[in-house]
MDAnalysis code that builds the backbone (N, CA, C; Angstrom):
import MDAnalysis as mda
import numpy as np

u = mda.Universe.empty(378, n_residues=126, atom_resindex=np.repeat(np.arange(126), 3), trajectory=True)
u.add_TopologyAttr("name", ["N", "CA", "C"] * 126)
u.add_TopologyAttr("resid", np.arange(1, 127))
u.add_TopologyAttr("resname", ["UNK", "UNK", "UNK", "UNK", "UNK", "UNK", "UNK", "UNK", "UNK", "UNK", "UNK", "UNK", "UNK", "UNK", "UNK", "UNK", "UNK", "UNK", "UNK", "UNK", "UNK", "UNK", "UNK", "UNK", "UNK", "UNK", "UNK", "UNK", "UNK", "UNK", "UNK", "UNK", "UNK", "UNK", "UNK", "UNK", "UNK", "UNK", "UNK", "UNK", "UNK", "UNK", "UNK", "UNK", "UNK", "UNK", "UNK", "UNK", "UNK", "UNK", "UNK", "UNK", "UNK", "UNK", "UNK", "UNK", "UNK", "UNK", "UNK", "UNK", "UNK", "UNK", "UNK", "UNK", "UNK", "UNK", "UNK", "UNK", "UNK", "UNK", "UNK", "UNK", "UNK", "UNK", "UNK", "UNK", "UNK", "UNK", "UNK", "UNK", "UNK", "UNK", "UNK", "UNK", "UNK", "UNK", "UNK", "UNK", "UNK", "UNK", "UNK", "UNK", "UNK", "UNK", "UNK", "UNK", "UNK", "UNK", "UNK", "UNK", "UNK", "UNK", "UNK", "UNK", "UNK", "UNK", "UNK", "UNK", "UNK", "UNK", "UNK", "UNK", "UNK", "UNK", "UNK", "UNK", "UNK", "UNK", "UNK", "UNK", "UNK", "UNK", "UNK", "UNK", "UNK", "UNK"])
u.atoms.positions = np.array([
    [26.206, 113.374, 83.465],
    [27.537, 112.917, 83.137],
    [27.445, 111.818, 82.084],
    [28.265, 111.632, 80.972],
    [28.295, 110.901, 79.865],
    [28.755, 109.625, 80.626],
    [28.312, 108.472, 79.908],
    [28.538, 106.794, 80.409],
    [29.028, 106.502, 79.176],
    [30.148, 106.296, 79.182],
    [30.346, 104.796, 78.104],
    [31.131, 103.516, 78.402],
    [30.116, 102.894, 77.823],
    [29.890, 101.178, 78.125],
    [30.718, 100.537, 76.969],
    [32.524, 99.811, 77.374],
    [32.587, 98.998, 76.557],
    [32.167, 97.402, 76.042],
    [32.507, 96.774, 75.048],
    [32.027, 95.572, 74.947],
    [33.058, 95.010, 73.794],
    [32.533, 93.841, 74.018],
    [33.903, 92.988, 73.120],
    [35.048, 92.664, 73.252],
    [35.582, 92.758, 74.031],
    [36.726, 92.663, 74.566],
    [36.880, 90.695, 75.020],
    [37.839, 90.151, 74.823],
    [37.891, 88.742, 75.247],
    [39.359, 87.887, 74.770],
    [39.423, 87.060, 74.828],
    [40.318, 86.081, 74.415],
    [40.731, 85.409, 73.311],
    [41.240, 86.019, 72.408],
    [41.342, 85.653, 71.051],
    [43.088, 85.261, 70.671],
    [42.998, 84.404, 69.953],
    [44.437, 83.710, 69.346],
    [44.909, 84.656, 68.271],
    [46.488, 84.908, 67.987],
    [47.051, 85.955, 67.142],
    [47.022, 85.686, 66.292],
    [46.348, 86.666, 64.811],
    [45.990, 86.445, 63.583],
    [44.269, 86.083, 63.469],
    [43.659, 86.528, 64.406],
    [42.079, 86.617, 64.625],
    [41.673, 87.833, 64.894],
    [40.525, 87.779, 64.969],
    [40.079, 89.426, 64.698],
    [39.099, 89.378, 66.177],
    [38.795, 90.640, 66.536],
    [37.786, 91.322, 67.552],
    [37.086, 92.593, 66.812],
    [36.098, 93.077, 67.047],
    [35.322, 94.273, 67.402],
    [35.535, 94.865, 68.393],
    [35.413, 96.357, 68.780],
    [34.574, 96.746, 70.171],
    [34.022, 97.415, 69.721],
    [33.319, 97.533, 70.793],
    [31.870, 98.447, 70.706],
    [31.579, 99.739, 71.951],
    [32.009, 101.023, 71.689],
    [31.336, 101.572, 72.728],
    [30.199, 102.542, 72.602],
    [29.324, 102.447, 73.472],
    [27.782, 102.748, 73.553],
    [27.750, 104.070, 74.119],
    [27.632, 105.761, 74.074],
    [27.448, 106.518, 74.793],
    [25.883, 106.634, 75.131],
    [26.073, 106.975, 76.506],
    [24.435, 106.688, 77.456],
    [23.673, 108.084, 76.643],
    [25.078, 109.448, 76.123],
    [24.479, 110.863, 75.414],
    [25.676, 111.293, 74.814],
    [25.554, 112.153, 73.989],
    [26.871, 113.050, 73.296],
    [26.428, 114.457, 73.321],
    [27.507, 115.129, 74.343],
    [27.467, 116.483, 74.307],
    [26.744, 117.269, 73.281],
    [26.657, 118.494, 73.409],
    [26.204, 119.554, 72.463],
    [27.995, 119.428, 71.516],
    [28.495, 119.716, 72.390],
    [29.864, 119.884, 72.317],
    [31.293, 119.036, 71.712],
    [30.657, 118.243, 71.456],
    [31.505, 117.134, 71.667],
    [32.071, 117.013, 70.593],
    [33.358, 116.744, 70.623],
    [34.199, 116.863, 69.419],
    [34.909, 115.386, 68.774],
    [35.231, 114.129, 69.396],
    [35.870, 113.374, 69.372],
    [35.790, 112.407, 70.512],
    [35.788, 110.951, 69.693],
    [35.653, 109.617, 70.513],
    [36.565, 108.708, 70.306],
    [37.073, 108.104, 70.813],
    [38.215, 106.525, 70.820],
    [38.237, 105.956, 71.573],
    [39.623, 105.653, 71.069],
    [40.301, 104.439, 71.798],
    [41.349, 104.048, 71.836],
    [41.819, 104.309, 73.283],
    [43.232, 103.967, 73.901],
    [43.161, 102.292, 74.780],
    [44.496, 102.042, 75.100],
    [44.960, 100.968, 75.544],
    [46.172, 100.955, 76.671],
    [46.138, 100.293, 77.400],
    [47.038, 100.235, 78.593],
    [46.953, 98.817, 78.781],
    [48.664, 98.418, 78.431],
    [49.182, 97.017, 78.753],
    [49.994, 97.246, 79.979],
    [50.176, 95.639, 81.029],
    [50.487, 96.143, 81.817],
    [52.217, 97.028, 82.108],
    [52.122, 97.711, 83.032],
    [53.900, 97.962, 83.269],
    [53.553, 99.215, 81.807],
    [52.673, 99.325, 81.168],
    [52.961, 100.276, 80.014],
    [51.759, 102.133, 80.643],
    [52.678, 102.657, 79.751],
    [51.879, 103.846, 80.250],
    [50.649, 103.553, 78.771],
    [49.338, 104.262, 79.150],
    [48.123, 104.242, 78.628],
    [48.571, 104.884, 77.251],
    [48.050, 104.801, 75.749],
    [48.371, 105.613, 74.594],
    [47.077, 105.197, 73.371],
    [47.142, 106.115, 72.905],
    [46.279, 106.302, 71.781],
    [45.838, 105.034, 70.987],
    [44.831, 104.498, 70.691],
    [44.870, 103.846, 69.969],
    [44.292, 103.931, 68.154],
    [43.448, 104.616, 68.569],
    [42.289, 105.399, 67.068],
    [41.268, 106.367, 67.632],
    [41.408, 107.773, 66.641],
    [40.258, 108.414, 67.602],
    [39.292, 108.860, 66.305],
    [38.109, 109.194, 65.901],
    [37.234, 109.681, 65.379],
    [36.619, 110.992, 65.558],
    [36.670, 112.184, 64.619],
    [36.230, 113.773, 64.715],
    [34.663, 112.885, 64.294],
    [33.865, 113.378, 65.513],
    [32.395, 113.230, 65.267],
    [31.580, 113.926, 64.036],
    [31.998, 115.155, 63.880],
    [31.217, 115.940, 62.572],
    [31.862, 115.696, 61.364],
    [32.801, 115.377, 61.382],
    [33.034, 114.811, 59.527],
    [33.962, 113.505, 59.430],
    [34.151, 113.090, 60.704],
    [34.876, 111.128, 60.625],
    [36.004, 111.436, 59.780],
    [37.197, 112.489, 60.058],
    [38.770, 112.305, 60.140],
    [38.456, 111.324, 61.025],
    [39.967, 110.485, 60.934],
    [40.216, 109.643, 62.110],
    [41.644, 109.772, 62.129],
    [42.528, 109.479, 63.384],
    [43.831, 108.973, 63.644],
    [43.719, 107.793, 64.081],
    [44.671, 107.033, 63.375],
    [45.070, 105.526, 63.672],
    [46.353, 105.619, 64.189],
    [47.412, 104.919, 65.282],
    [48.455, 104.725, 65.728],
    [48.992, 104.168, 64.737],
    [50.315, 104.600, 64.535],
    [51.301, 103.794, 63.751],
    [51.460, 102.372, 63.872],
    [51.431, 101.781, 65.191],
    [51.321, 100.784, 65.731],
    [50.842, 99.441, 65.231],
    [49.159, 99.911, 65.314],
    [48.287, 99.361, 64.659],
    [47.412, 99.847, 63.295],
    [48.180, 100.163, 62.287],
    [47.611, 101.041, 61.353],
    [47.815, 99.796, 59.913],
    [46.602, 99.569, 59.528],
    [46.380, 98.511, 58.490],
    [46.169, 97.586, 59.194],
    [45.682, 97.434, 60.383],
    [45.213, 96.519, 61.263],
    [44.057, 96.934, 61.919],
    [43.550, 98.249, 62.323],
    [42.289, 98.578, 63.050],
    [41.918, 99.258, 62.558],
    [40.396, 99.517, 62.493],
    [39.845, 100.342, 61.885],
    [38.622, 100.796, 63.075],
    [38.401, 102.637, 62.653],
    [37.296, 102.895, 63.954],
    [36.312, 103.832, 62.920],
    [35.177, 103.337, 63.340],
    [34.017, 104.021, 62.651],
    [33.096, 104.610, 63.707],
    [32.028, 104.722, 62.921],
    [30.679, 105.068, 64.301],
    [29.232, 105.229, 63.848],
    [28.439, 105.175, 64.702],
    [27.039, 104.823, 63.933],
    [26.310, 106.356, 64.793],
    [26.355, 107.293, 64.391],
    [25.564, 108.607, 64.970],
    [24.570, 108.180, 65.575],
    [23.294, 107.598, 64.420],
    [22.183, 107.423, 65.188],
    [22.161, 106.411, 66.480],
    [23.204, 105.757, 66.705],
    [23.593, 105.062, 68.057],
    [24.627, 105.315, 68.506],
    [24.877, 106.647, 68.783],
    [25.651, 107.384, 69.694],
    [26.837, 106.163, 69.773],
    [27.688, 105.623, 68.717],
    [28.419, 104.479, 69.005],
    [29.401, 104.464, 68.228],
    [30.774, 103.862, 68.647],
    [31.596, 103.891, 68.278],
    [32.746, 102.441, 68.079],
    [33.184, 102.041, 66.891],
    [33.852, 100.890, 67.016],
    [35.178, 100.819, 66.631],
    [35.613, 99.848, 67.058],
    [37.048, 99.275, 67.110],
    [36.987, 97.764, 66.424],
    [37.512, 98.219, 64.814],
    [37.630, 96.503, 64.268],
    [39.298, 96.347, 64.115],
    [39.530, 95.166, 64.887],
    [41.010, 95.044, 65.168],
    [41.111, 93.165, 64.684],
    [42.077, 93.572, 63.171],
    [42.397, 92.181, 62.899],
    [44.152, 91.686, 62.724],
    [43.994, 90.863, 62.357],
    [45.485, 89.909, 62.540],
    [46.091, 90.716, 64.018],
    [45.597, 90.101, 64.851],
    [46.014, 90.498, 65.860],
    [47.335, 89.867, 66.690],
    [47.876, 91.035, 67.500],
    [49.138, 90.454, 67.783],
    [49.279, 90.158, 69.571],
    [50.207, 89.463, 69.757],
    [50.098, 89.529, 71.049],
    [50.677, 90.237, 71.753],
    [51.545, 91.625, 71.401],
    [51.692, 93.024, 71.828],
    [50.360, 93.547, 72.257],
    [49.084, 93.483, 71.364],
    [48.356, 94.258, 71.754],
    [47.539, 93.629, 72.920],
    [47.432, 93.054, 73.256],
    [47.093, 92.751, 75.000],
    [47.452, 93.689, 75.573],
    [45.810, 93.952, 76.053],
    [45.954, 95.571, 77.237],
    [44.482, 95.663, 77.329],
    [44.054, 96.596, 78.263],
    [43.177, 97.355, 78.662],
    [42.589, 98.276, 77.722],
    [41.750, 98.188, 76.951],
    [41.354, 99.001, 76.063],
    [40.015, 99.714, 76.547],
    [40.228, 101.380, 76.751],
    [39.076, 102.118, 77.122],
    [38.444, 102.905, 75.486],
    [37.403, 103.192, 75.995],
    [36.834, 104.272, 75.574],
    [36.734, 105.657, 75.589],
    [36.939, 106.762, 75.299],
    [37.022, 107.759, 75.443],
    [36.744, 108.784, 74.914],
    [35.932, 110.046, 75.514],
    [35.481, 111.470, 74.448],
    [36.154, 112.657, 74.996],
    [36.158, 113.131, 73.966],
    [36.584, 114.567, 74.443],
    [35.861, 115.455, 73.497],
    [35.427, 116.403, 74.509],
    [35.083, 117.753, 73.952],
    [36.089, 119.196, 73.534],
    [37.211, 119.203, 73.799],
    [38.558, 119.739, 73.475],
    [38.180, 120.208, 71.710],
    [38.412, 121.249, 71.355],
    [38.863, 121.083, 69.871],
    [39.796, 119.978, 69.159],
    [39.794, 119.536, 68.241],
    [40.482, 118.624, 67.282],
    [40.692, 119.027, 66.173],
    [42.209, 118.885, 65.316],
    [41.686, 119.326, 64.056],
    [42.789, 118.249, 63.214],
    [43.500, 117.327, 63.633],
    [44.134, 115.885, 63.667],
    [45.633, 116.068, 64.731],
    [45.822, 114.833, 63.829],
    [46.934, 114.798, 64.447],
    [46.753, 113.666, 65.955],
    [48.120, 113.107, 66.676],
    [47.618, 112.102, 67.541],
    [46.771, 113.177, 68.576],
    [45.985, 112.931, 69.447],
    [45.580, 113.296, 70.729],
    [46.825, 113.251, 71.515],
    [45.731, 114.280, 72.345],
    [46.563, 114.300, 73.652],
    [45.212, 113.594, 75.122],
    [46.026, 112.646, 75.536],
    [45.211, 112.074, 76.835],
    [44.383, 113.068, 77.893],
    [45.097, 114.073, 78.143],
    [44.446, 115.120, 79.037],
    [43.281, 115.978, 78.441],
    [43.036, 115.945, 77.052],
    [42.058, 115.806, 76.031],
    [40.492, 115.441, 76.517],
    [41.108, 114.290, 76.996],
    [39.559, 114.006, 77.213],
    [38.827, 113.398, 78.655],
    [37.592, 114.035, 78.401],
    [37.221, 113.723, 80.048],
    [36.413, 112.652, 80.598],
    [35.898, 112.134, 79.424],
    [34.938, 111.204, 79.832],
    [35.640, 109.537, 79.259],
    [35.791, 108.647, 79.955],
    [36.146, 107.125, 79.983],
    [34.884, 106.302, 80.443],
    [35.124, 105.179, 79.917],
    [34.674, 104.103, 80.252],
    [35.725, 103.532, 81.048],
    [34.857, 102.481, 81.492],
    [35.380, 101.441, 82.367],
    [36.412, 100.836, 81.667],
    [36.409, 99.753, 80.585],
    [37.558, 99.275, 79.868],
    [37.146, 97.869, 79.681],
    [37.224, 97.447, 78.688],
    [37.607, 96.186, 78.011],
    [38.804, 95.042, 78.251],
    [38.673, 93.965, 78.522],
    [40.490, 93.635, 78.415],
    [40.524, 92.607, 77.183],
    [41.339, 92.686, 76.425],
    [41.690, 91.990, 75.211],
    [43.069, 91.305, 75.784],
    [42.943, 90.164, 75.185],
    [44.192, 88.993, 75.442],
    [43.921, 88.440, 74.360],
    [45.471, 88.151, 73.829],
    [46.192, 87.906, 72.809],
    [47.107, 86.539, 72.882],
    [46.465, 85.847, 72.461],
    [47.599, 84.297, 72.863],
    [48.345, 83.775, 71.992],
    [49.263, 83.455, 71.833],
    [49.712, 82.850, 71.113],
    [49.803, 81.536, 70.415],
])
C-alpha cells in the first residue's frame, strides 16, 4: 500500500509563504496523478493543485491560482506545494493525494483517488 508523508505545514502570518512536501514511500506502475487538497473547518474537503505524473499538466484552483504552485521531483517520488502571499481563508487541513484513475485535465474528482496521507495543518494569522 502507497504511504504518503506530509511536511511543512505550520504557522505562518498572511502575505508569507510555505512549501509542502509530500514523500511517496512508492508510485504505482499505474499511477496517473498526485496533489493537493484542503479541508477548513465546517468546509467540505476540495481540490487544491494536482500534477499528471508523465508529462506535469497541472490544475491549479481558481482560488489559489497565481498564488501556488505544484511541481515534483520523479527521482524522489515527491511532490510540492509552494504557497505564497498567503491568506487567512486558506487555513485548513491540507492532504496529499494520488490517484491512479485516468486524467486528461480539468479539476479532479475526489473519489479519484485512493491513496491520502495523513495531512498537514496550515494556519494563517493575521
Amino acid at each position: 500500500q502507497v504511504q504518503l508523508v506530509e511536511s511543512g505545514g505550520g504557522l505562518v502570518q498572511a502575505g508569507k509563504s510555505l512549501r509542502l512536501t509530500c514523500a511517496a514511500s512508492e508510485l504505482p506502475w499505474n499511477m496517473n496523478v498526485m496533489g493537493w487538497f484542503r479541508q477548513a473547518p465546517g468546509k467540505d474537503r476540495e481540490v487544491v493543485a494536482v500534477i499528471k505524473w508523465g508529462n506535469g499538466i497541472t490544475y491549479v484552483a481558481d482560488s489559489v491560482k497565481g498564488r501556488f504552485t505544484i511541481s515534483k521531483d520523479n527521482a524522489k517520488n515527491t511532490v510540492y506545494l509552494q504557497m505564497n502571499n498567503l491568506k487567512t481563508e486558506d487555513t485548513a487541513v491540507y492532504y496529499c493525494a494520488l490517484s491512479t484513475n485516468f486524467y486528461n485535465g480539468g479539476a479532479p474528482r475526489l473519489t479519484d483517488f485512493g491513496s491520502w496521507g495523513q495531512g498537514t495543518q496550515v494556519t494563517v494569522s493575521s
